[in-house]
matplotlib code that plots the C-alpha trace (Angstrom):
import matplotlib.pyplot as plt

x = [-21.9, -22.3, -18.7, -18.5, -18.9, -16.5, -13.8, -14.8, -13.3, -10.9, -9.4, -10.6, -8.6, -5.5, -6.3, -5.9, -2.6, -1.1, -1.9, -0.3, 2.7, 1.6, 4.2, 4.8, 7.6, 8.9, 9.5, 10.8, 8.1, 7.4, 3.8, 2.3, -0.5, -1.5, -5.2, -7.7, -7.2, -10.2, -9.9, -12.6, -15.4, -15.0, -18.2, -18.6, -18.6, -15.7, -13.7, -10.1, -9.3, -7.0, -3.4, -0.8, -3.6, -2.9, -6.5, -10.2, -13.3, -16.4, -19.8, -19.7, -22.8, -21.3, -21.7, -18.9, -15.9, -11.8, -10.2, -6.7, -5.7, -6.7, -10.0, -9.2, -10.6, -8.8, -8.7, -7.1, -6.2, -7.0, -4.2, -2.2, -1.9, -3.8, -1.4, 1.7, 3.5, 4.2, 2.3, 2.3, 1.6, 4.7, 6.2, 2.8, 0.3, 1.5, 1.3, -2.5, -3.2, -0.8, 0.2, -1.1, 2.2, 2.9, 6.5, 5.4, 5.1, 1.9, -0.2, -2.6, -6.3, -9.5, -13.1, -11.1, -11.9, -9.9, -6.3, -4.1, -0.1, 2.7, 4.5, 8.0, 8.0, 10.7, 11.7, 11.9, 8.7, 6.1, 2.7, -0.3, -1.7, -5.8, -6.5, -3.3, -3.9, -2.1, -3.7, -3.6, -5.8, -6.9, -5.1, -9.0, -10.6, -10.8, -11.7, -12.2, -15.1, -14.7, -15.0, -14.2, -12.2, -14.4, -14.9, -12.6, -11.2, -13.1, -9.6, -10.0, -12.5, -12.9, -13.1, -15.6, -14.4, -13.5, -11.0, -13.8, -13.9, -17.2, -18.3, -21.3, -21.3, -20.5, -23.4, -23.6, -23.7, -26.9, -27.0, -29.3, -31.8, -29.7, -31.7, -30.8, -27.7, -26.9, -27.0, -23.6, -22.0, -19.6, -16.6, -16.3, -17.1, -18.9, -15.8, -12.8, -14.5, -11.8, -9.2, -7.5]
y = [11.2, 11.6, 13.4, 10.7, 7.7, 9.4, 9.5, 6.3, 4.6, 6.6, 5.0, 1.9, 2.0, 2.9, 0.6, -2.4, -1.1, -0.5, -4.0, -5.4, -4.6, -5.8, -8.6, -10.6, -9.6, -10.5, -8.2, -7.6, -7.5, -5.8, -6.3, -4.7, -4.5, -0.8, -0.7, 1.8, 5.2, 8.3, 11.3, 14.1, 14.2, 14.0, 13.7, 9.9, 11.9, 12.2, 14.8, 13.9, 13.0, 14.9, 15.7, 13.0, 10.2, 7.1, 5.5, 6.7, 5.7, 7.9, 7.4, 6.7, 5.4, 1.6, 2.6, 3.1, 2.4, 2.8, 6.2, 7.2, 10.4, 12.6, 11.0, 8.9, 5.4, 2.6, -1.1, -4.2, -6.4, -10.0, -10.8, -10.2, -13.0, -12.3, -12.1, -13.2, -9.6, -9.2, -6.6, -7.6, -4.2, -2.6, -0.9, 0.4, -1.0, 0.9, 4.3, 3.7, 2.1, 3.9, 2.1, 3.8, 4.3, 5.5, 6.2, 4.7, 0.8, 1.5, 3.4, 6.3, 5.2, 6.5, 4.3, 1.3, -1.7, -4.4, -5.3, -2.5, -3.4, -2.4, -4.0, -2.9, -2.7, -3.4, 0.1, 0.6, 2.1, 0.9, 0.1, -0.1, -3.6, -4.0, -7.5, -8.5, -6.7, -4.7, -1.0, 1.2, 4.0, 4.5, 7.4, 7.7, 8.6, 12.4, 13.5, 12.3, 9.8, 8.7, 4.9, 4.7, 1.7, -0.4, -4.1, -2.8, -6.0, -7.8, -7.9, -4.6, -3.4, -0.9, -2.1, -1.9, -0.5, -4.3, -4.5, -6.7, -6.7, -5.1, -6.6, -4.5, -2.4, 1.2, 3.3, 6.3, 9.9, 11.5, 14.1, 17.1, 15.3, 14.0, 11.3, 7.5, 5.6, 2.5, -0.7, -0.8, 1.9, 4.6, 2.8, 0.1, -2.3, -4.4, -4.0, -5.7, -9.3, -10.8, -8.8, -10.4]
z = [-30.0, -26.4, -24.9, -21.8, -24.5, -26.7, -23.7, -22.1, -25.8, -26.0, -22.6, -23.4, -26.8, -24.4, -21.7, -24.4, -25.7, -21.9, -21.1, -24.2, -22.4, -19.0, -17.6, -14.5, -12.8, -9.2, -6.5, -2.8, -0.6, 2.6, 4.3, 7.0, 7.8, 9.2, 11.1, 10.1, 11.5, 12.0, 10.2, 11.4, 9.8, 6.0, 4.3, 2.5, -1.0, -3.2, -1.1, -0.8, 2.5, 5.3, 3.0, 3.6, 3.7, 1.7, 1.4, 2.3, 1.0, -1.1, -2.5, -6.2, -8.4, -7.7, -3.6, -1.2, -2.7, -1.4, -2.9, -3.0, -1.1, -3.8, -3.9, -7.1, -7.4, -6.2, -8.2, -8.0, -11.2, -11.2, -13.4, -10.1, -7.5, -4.0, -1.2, -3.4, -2.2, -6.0, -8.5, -12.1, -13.6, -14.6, -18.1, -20.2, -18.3, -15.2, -17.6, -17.7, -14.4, -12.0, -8.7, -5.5, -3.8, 0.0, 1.8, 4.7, 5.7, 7.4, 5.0, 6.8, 6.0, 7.0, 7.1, 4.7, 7.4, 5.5, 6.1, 4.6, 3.6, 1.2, -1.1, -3.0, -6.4, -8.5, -8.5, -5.1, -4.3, -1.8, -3.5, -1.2, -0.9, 0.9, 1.7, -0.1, -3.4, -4.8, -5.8, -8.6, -10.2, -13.6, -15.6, -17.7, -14.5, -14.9, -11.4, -8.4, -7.8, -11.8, -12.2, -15.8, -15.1, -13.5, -15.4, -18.1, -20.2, -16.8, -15.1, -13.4, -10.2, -7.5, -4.1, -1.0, 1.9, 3.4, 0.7, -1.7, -5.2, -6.7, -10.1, -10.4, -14.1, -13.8, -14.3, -15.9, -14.3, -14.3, -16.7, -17.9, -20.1, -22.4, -24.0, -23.9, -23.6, -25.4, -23.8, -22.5, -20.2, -20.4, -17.9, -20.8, -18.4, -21.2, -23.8, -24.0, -23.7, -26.5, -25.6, -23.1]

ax = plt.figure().add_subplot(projection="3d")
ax.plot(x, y, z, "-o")
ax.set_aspect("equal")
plt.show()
């Protein structure tokens, strides 16, 4: 079996138990809204932007998408509410999708054109928010650029640089020759239909 498939279930097979334990829970909110800031001239790949950045964008096979600062793909979760200053993702589901957290109430961005806020968690922390969404990575994506989370259990998708949700299938990375895949794609994006 092809390695990528192999891992892409294995995450898939985690993803389903994290958001078993996925609850709604209320939090204090602060939003502010921080405008985009330049950073000198970081190339639109997957290199992690300046250190102490919050958000950036890179190229990924589903197009420019928003990163965290370490260059790690950024999603939001439909299960949470637009613009209600709350996240929903807490307990196991926030073991496998980790909140993109900042320490500041206006979160250093570079080339991300939507609105850009904080929220606080119920722990305390402040969890970055673009176009009232609340962010998160994936704990399957293995390096930067990775977007082995997109369309998993169809609740969870990266973002353009305007703060939209893409809905596009993840493709593939090129590889050596490696013959064909099956019809569905290593980010899972096609699994998890029943699962919700």
């Amino acid at each position: 079996m092809n390695k990528r498939f192999v891992l892409a279930l294995a995450g898939i097979a985690v993803t389903t138990l994290a958001l078993a334990g996925c609850a709604s829970t209320s939090s204090t909110t602060t939003t502010t809204s921080g405008g985009p800031t330049t950073s000198s001239s970081a190339s639109p790949t997957t290199a992690p932007m300046a250190a102490g950045g919050d958000l950036s964008t890179a190229s990924t096979s589903l197009g420019t998408i928003v990163v965290n600062g370490q260059g790690r793909s950024v999603y939001l979760y439909t299960k949470d509410t637009q613009n209600s200053g709350a996240s929903t993702c807490y307990s196991q589901c926030a073991g496998v999708w980790p909140a993109v957290t900042t320490t500041s109430t206006t979160p250093v961005v570079a080339r991300v054109t939507g609105t850009v806020g904080t929220i606080t968690r119920t722990d305390g922390t402040m969890q970055v928010t673009l176009n009232g969404w609340p962010l998160y990575t994936f704990a399957s994506d293995a390096a930067a650029g990775d977007v082995a989370g997109q369309g998993v259990m169809n609740i969870w998708f990266v973002l353009t640089p305007a703060g939209q949700e893409v809905t596009a299938a993840a493709t593939a990375a090129p590889s050596s020759s490696s013959g064909s895949s099956s019809g569905g794609t290593s980010s899972g994006s096609d699994a998890g239909g029943g699962w919700s």
